[in-house]
C-alpha positions as CSV (number, residue, x, y, z in Angstrom):
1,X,-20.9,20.4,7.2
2,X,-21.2,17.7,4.6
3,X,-19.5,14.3,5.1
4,X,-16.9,13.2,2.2
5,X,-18.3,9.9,1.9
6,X,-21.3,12.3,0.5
7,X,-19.9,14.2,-1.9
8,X,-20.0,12.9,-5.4
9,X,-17.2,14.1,-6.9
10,X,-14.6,12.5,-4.0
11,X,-16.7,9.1,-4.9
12,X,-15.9,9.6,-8.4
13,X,-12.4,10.1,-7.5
14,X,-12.2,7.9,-4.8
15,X,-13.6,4.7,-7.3
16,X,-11.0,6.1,-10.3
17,X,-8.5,5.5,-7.9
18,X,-9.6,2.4,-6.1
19,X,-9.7,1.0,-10.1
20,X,-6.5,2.1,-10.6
21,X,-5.0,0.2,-7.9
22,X,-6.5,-2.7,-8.6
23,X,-6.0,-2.5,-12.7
24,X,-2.4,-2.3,-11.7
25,X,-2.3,-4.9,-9.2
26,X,-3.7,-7.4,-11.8
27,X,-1.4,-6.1,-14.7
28,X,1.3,-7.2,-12.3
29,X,-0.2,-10.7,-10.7
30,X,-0.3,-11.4,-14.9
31,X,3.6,-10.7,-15.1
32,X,2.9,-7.5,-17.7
33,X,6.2,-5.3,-17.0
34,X,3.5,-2.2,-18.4
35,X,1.9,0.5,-16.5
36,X,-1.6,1.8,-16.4
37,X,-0.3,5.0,-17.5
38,X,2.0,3.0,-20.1
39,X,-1.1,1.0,-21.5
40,X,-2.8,4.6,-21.6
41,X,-0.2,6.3,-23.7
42,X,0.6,3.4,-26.1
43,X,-3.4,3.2,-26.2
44,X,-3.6,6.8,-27.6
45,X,-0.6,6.5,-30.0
46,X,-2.5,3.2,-31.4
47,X,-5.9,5.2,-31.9
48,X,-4.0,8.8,-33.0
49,X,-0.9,8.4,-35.0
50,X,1.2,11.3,-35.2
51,X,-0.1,13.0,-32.2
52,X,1.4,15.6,-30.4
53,X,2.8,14.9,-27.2
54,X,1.4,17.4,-25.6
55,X,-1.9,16.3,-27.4
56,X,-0.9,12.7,-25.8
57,X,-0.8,14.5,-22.1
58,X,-4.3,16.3,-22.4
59,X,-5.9,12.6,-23.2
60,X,-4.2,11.0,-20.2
61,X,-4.6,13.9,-17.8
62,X,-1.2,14.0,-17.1
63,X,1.5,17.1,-17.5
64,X,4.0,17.2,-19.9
65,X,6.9,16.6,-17.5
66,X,4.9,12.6,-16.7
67,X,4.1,12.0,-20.5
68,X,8.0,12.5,-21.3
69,X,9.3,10.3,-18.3
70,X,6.5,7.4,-19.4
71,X,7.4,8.1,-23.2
72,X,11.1,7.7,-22.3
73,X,10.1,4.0,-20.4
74,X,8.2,3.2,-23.1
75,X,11.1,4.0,-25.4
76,X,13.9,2.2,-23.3
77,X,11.5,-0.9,-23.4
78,X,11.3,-1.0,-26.7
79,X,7.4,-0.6,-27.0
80,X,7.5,3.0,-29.0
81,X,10.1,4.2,-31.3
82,X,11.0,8.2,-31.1
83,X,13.0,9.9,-34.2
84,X,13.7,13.6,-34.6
85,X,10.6,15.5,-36.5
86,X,12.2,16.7,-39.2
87,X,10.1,19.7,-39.7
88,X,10.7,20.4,-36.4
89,X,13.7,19.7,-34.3
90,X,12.0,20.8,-31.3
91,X,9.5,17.8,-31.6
92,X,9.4,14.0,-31.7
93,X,7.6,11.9,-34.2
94,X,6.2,8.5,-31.6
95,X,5.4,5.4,-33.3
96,X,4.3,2.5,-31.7
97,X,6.4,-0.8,-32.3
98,X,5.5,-4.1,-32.9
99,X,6.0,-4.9,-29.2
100,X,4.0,-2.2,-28.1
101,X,1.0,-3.8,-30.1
102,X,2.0,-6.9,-28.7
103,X,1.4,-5.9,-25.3
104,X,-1.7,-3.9,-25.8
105,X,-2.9,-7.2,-27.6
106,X,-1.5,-9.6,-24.7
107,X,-3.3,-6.7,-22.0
108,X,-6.7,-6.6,-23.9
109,X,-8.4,-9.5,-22.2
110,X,-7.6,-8.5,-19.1
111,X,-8.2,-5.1,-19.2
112,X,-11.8,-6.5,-20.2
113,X,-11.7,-8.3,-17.4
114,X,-11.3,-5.5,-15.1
115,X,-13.8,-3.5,-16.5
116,X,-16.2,-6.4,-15.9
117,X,-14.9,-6.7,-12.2
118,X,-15.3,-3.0,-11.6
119,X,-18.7,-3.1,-13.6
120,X,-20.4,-6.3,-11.3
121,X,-24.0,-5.5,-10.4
122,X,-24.5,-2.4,-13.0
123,X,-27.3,-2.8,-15.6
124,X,-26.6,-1.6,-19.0
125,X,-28.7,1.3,-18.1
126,X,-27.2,2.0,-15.1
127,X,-24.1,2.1,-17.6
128,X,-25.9,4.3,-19.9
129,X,-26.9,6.8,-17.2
130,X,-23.5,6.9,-15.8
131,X,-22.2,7.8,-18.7
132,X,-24.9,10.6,-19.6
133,X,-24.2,12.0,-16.4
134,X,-20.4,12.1,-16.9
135,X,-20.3,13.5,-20.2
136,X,-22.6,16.4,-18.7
137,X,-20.2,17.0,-15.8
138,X,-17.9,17.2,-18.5
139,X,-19.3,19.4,-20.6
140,X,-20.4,21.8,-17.8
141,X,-17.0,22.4,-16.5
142,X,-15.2,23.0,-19.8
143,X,-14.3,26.5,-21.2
144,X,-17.0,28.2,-23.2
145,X,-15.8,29.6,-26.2
């Protein structure tokens, strides 16, 4: 029987994770009050306006239920603005406020900065291929049409 310190996919997980920790554990040694998750979401709102927020979950890989308890953080510290959708009651229309962008500004360099942490020792094709071998994972395990 294999060993899980073979398997590639619990390595993949296993260094998601591991980077996680660690983004978070610098976020905070910075005194940023924000999330990885947080950073995420505000992230995709910056990049999609008017996105769905069930649109905003399938981006972050999180279920609804997470996306509307980070949303309502995000809210309550004043770095998105929710107002009714008027075409639809049932919905909310997100907006990122000018705190929001303040922190994903403030965040940028050192989100960078983990990145280049994480990314010690690679070559820019070792980049290239792990990223050609990602987006082919990718693609293979997604729903044909």
């Amino acid at each position: 029987m294999e060993r899980l310190e073979t398997i590639n996919f619990y390595l993949l997980d296993k260094a998601i994770r591991t980077y996680r920790m660690y983004s978070q554990k610098k976020l905070k040694e910075n005194g940023y009050k924000i999330t990885v998750d947080q950073w995420l979401i505000i992230k995709v709102l910056l990049e999609n306006p008017g996105i769905s927020q069930q649109d905003i979950a399938e981006k972050v890989f999180k279920d609804n239920a997470s996306v509307t308890r980070i949303i309502d953080l995000l809210v309550k510290s004043k770095y998105l603005h929710r107002k009714v959708n008027p075409k639809d009651r049932r919905t909310s229309i997100l907006t990122v406020t000018s705190e929001g962008e303040d922190i994903i500004e403030k965040v940028q360099n050192l989100v960078l900065q983990n990145r280049r942490v994480a990314q010690t020792g690679l070559t820019i094709e070792e980049l290239e291929n792990l990223n050609a071998t990602l987006k082919k994972i990718i693609k293979n395990c997604q729903p044909t049409a």
